[in-house]
C-alpha positions in Angstrom: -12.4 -4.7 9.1 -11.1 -4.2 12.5 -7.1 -3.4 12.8 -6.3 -6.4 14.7 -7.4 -9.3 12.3 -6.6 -6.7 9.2 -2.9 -6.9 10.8 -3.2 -10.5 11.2 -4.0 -11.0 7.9 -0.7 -9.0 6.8 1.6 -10.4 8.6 0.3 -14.0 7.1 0.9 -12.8 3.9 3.8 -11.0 4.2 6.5 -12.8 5.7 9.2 -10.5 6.4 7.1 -8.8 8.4 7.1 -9.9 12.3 4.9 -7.4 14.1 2.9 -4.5 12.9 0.5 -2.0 14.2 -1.8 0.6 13.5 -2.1 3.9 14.7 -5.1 6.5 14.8 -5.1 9.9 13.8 -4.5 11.0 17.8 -1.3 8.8 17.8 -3.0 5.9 20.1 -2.9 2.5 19.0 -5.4 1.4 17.5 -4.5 -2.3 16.9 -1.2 -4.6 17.0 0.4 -8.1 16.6 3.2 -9.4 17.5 4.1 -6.1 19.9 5.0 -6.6 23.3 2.3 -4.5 25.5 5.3 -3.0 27.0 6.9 -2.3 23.6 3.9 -0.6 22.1 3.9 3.4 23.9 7.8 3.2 23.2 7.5 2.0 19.2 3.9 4.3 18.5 5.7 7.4 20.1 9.4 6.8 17.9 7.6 5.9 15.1 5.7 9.6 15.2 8.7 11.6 16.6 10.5 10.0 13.2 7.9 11.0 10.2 7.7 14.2 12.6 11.0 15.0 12.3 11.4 14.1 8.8 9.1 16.4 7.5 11.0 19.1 9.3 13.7 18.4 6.4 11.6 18.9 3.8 11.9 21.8 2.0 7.8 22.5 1.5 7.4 21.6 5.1 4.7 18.5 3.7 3.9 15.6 5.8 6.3 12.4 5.8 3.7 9.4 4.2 6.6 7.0 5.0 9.9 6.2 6.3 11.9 3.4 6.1 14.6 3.2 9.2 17.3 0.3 9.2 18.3 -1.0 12.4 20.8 -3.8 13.4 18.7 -7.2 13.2 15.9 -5.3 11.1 14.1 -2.7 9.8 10.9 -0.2 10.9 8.4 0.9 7.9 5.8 3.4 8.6 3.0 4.8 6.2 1.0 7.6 7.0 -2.8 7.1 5.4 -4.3 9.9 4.0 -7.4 9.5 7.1 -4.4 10.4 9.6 -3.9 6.5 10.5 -0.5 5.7 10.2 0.3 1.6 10.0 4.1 0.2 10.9 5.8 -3.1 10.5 8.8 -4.3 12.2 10.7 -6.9 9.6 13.9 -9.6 9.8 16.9 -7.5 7.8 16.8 -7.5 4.7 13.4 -7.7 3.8 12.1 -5.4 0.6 11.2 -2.5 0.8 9.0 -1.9 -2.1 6.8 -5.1 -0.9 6.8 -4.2 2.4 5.7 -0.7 1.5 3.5 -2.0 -1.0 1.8 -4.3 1.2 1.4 -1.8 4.3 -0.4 0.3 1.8 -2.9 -2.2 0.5 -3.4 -3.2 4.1 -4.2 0.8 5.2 -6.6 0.7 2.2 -8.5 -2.3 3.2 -9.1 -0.5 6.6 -10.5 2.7 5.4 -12.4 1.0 2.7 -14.0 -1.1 5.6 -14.9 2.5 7.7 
């Protein structure tokens, strides 16, 4: 399954999310929807510099697998795959985080499953 109609799917289900992406294992997008072109380089490079630094507080120095940040207006997920993708979702405020998580995992699943 390609990223772009895997996403598509996702955000049909899942309707607190509004945009989401996937990113390869060199950073680069590797699929998107509902993400401005001019949004994407900007939101692919915070999203890495933020499970980056996070892992930097971790005491065993592990890898982030995923991050949660709340903004005003709504919130970013991110989940790092274990095949270095990483996919993220931008959602309304107040949207769960244990389905969104949830779902961005099933979703990264689907994709490796289909590779």
């Amino acid at each position: 399954m390609e990223a772009a109609r895997a996403l598509a799917d996702l955000v049909e289900i899942s309707p607190q999310i509004e945009a989401a992406a996937v990113l390869a294992a060199g950073g680069e997008m590797a699929g998107s929807v509902g993400i401005p072109d001019a949004r994407a380089t900007i939101l692919t490079r915070a999203v890495r510099e933020l499970l980056d630094g996070a892992a930097g507080f971790r005491s065993d120095a592990a890898r982030v697998t995923q991050l949660h940040a709340t903004l005003s207006g709504g919130d970013v997920f991110a989940v790092a795959g274990g095949d270095e993708r990483t996919i993220l979702a931008v959602t309304q405020e107040g949207a769960a985080p244990g389905l969104v998580f949830y779902d961005l995992k099933q979703c990264l699943g689907r994709l490796r499953d289909e590779t």
